[in-house]
N, C-alpha and C positions, 0 to 999 in steps of 0.2 A: 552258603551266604551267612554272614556274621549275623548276629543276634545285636551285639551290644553295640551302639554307635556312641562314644566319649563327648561328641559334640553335645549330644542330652545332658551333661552331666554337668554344666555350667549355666545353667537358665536362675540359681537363687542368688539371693541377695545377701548371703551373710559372705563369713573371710572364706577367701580361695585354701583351700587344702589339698594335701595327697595321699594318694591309695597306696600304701607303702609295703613290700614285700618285708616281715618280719624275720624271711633268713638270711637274706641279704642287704636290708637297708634299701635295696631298689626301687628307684619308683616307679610307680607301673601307671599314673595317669595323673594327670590333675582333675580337678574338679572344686565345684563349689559349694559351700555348705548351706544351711539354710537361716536365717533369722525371723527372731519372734513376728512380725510382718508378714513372713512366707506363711507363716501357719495361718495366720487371719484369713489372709486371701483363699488358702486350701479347703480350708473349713468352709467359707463361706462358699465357693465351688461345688463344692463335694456336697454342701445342705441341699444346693437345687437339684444337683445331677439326680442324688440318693431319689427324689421322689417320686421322680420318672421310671428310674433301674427298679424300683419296690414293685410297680404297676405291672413289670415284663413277666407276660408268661415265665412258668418257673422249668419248663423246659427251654428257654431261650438263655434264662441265667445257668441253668446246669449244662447248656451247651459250651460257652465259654470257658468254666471249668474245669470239662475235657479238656478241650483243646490248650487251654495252659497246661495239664500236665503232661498232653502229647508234646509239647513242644521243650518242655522242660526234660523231656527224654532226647528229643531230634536235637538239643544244643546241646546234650552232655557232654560234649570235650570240650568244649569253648564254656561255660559256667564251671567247670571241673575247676580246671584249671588257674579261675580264680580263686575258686573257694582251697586249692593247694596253698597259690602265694597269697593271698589278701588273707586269709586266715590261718594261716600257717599250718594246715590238716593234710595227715597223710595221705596217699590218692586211696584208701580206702576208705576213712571215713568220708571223702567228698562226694565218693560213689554213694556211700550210705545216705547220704545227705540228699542227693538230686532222687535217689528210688525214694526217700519217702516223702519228701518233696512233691513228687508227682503224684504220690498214691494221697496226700493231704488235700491236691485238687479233685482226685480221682472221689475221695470221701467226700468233699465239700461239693459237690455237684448231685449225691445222691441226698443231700440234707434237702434240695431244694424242691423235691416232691416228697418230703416224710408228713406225716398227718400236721395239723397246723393246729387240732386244737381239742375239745371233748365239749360233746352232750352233757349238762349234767342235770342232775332232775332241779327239780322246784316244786315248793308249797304252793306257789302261785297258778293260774291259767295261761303260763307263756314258754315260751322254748326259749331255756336257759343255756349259753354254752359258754365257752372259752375259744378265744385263736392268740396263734400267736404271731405277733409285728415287728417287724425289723425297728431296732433301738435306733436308726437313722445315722448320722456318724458316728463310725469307733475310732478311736483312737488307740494306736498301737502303738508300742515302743521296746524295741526289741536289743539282746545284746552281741555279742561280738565271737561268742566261742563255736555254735552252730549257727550261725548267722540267718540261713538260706530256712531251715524247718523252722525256728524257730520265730522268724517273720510270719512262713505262710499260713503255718498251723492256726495263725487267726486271723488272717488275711483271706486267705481261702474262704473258709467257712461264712465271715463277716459276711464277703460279697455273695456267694452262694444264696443268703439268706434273704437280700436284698437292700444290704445297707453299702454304705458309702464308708472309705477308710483312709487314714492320714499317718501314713508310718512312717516310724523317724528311727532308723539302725543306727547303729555304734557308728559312730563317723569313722572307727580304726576297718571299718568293714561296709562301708559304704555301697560297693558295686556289688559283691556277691550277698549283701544281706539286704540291699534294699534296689538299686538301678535295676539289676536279674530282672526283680518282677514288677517292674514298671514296663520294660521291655518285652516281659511273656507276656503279660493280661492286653498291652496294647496288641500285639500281634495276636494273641486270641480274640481280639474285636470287643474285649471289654470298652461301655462306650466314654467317652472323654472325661475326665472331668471326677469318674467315681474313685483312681486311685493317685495319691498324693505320695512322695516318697518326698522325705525333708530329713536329711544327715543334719543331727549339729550337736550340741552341748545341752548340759542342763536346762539352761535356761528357754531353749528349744523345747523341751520336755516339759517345763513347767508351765508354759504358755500352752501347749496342747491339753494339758490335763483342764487349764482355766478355760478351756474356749466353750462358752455357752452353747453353742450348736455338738460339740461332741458329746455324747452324751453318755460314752461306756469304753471303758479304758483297760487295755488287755496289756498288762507289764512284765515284762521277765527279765531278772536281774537280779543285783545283791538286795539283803535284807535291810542292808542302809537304807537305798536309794526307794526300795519297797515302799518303806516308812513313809517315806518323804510322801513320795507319790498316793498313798491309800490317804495320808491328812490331809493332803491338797484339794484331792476328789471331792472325798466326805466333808471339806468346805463348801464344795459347790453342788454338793446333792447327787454326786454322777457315782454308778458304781463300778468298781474298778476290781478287773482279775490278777490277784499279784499272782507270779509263781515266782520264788522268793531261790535265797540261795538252801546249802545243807549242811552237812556233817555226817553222812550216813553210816551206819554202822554192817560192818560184815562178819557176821557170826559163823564160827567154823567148829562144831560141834566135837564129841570125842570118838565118833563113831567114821569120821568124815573121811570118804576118800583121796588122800593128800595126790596123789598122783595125778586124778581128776580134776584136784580144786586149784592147782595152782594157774592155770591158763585165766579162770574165772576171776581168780583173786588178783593176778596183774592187770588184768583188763580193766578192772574192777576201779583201781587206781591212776594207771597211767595211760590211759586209752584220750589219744584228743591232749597230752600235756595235764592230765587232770582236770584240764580245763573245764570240767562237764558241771551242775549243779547236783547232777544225782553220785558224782564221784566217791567210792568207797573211803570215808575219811578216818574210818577208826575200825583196823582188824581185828576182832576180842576172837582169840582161840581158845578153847580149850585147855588147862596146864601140862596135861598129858601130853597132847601134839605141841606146843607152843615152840621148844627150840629147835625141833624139825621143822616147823613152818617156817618161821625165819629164816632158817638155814636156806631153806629151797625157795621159798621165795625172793632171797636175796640175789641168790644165785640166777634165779629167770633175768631180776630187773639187770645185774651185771652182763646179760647175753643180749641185752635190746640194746638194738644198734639210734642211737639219738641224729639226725643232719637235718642236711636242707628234702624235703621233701616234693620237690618240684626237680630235682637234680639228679637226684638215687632213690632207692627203696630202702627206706627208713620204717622201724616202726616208731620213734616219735618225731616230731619238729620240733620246729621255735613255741616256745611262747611267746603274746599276741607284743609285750613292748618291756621296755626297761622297767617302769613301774610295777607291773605284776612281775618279772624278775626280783626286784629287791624284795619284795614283798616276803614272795615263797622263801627264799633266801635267808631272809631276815627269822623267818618262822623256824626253819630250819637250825640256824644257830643259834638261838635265845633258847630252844629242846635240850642241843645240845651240853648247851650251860645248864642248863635244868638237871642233869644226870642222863639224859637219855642216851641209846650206843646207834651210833650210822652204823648198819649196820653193811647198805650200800649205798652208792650213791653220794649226794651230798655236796655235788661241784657241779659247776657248768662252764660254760665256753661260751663267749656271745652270749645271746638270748638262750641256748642250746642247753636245758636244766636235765642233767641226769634223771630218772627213775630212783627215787633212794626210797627205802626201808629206814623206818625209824625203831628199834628193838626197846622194851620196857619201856614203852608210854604211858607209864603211870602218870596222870594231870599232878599228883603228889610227890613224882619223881625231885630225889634231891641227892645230893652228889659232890664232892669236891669244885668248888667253884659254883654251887645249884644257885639260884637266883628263884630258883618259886616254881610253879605249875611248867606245863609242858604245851606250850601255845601249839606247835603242830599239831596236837591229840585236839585239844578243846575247841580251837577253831577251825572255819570253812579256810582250808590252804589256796585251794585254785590253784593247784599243781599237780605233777608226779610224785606226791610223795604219799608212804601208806605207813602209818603209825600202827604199830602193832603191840596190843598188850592180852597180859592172860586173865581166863576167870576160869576156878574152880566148879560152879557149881551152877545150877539154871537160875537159880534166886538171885545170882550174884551176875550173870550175863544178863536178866532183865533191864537187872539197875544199872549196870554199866552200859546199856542200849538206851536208858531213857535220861542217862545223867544230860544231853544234849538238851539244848533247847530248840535244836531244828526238828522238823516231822517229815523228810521226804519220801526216803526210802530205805528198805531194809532185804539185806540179803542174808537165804541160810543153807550154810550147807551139811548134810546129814544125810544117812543112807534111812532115817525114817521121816519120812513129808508129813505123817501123822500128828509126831510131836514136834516137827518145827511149826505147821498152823496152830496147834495150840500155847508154842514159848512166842509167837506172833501176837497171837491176840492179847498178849499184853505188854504189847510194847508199838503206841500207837505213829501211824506213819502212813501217808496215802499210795505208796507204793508196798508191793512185799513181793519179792519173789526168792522159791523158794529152789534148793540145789541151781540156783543163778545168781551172776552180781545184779551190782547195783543198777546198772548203765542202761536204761531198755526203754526204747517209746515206738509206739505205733500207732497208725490214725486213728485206727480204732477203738483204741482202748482210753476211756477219763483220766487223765494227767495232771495230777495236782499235790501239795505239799500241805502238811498241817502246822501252827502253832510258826514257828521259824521260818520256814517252808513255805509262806502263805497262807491265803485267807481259807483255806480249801476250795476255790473257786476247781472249775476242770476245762482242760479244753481236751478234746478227741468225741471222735463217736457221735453220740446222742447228748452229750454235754454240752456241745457247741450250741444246741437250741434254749437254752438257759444264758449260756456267753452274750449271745447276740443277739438273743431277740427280747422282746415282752410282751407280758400274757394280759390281753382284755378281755375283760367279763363281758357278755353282752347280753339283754333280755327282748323278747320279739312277742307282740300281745298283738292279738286280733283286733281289739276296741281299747281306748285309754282306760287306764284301770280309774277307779272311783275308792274316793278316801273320806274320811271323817268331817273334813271340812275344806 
């Protein structure tokens, strides 16, 4: 029996829109989007539902939990399949997506008996402690390239914890990044009222961030729109989890096994259309290996097959619309006026952006016809493309690791792990992994970005209890205490 029923998907009030298949143009549903009104209403819903859902045994909120991620497994081929065409993701990463999808409920239900608070001494004659209480509504706002995890991974946990939640996906990913789990939480018997899903535009977003009843706001997205959203918050006193976009760097040592590292290093790049925020954005090699890296990594992205991924076994798809097409594009040829060499890649068809290699990304690069810096290297592409330049020496790969203003993540590869945790520790970044790319999240583990990157907020794990909830002090005296006057 289906999971999703379309008729759900037209109850708001803002303009009708469509769920549109990125490889084909096809449209795969209509539906309705949400206006600043719908959020009022949601918010003020979701304030009463929340107080009731905070009182439930915290086995009854971890029961529901399960059961969304079991069911999030029992509809794998029917959510698969949109998060294929609605997001343009090969069926592998859709796969990746629904397993950790479910293990985000699977963790978000064991949040809901973890200790709640600590004893702490006192000078005084009373029992002093801490607990911790659900922030009441959160407010989510989630993007477009992993749609499905990157909703629940706060979604999950919010409810888990005991609070009420109003999430607003990328309207280009409506069904598979927000209807999905309006559909699993009801069908797991979450009760009415605690989750909200509202697709729309900016101004959708900014009326969530202003609504007095939300009271803690969990953002993923570009470093722009970050901005926008961390001043709006800090307008109205509410605190807000950016995790922000990247630039990350993948370090390839001179000791590095090239035979090993090149599967790491394309994945690294063009895994998801680069669409990723932890995407490897700037290869620094070694001088040693450098025109053997290139070579062979040129050579990988030239063997990856690019189509429709709902149709054939592709490793990549579409990109998500025309607009991030010109974009990458536009990136691409401003480099190559810069002096930089394609060394693959470099064209597309359709939406369909080749895998390219950018060789001598020097930001300094200048060349017949140069025009200035090398905008692929320096900024976040949002693509398949992997900028590759060389550094002689570790002094000189630090600072070319931290010339960035983002902090996400840092990859290194090296047959000694010794000395890449110590060329790590000075090159600061909330992720690091080390003989691995960039590309890695699991529920478990604190997930968050520095400086560019985000606030360092984290969601995963034991993180989550800091995201969503807040800590009251509380003192307990046997007789009122007696004062001065």
């Amino acid at each position: 029996m289906a999971l999703l029923d379309p008729k759900d998907w037209l109850s708001l009030h803002g303009d009708p829109a469509e769920a549109v298949e990125p490889a084909t143009g096809e449209v795969l549903a209509t539906l309705t989007l949400a206006a600043p009104t719908d959020v009022a209403d949601a918010a003020a819903t979701a304030a009463a539902a929340q107080r009731d859902w905070a009182r439930r045994p915290y086995p009854e909120r971890a029961a529901v939990l399960r059961r969304a991620g079991d069911l999030l497994q029992q509809h794998a081929a029917e959510i698969g399949e949109w998060i294929v065409r609605e997001a343009g993701s090969v069926r592998g990463k859709a796969d990746f997506e629904l397993r950790t999808a479910a293990e985000e409920c699977y963790e978000a239900a064991a949040l809901a008996h973890r200790p709640l608070g600590q004893v702490l001494p006192s000078a005084a004659p009373r029992l002093s402690y801490t607990t911790r209480v659900p922030a009441g509504v959160v407010g989510v706002i989630a993007p477009f390239n992993v749609p499905l995890i990157l909703a629940v991974r706060s979604v999950a946990p919010a409810l888990a914890l005991g609070n009420a939640v109003v999430l607003k996906p990328d309207p280009r990913t409506a069904v598979c990044g927000g209807h999905v789990l309006a559909a699993v939480f009801a069908e797991a018997g979450l009760p009415a009222g605690l989750l909200h899903v509202l697709p729309g535009g900016a101004d959708v977003g900014r009326t969530l961030v202003a609504d007095p009843r939300v009271r803690v706001i969990s953002f993923t997205g570009s470093t722009a729109a970050g901005r926008s959203v961390g001043a709006l918050a800090a307008q109205h006193l509410k605190r807000a989890h950016l995790e922000l976009g990247g630039n990350s760097a993948f370090l390839v040592l001179e000791d590095a096994d090239l035979d090993a590292a090149m599967s790491t290093a394309a994945w690294a790049s063009f895994f998801h259309q680069g669409q990723v925020c932890m995407t490897a954005g700037r290869h620094l090699v070694h001088a040693s290996r450098y025109e053997e890296y290139v070579a062979r990594l040129a050579a990988k992205a030239d063997a990856l097959t690019v189509g429709d991924p709902f149709r054939a076994q592709v490793h990549l798809g579409p990109v998500i619309d025309r607009g991030q097409l010109g974009r990458i594009d536009a990136l691409v040829r401003e480099s190559a006026a810069a002096g930089v060499r394609i060394a693959a890649g470099g064209t597309h068809h359709e939406l369909f952006y080749r895998p390219t290699v950018l060789a001598d990304a020097d930001p300094d690069a200048t060349g017949p016809g140069s025009v200035g810096a090398s905008p692929a290297y320096c900024e976040e592409v949002f693509g398949p493309v992997a900028p590759v330049r060389a550094f002689r020496t570790l002094d000189e790969a630090v600072a070319l690791a931290n010339e960035s203003s983002y902090g996400l993540a840092l990859g290194v590869v090296t047959r000694d792990a010794a000395r890449a945790l110590e060329l790590a520790d000075r090159i600061p970044t909330g992720l690091l992994h080390i003989n691995d790319q960039t590309v890695n999240d699991e529920p478990v583990a604190a997930f968050g970005g520095l400086a560019d990157s985000g606030t360092g907020s984290r969601f995963g794990g034991e993180a989550n209890l800091d995201a969503f909830t807040e800590t009251r002090w509380t003192t307990v005296r046997a007789t009122p205490a007696a004062y001065p006057f």
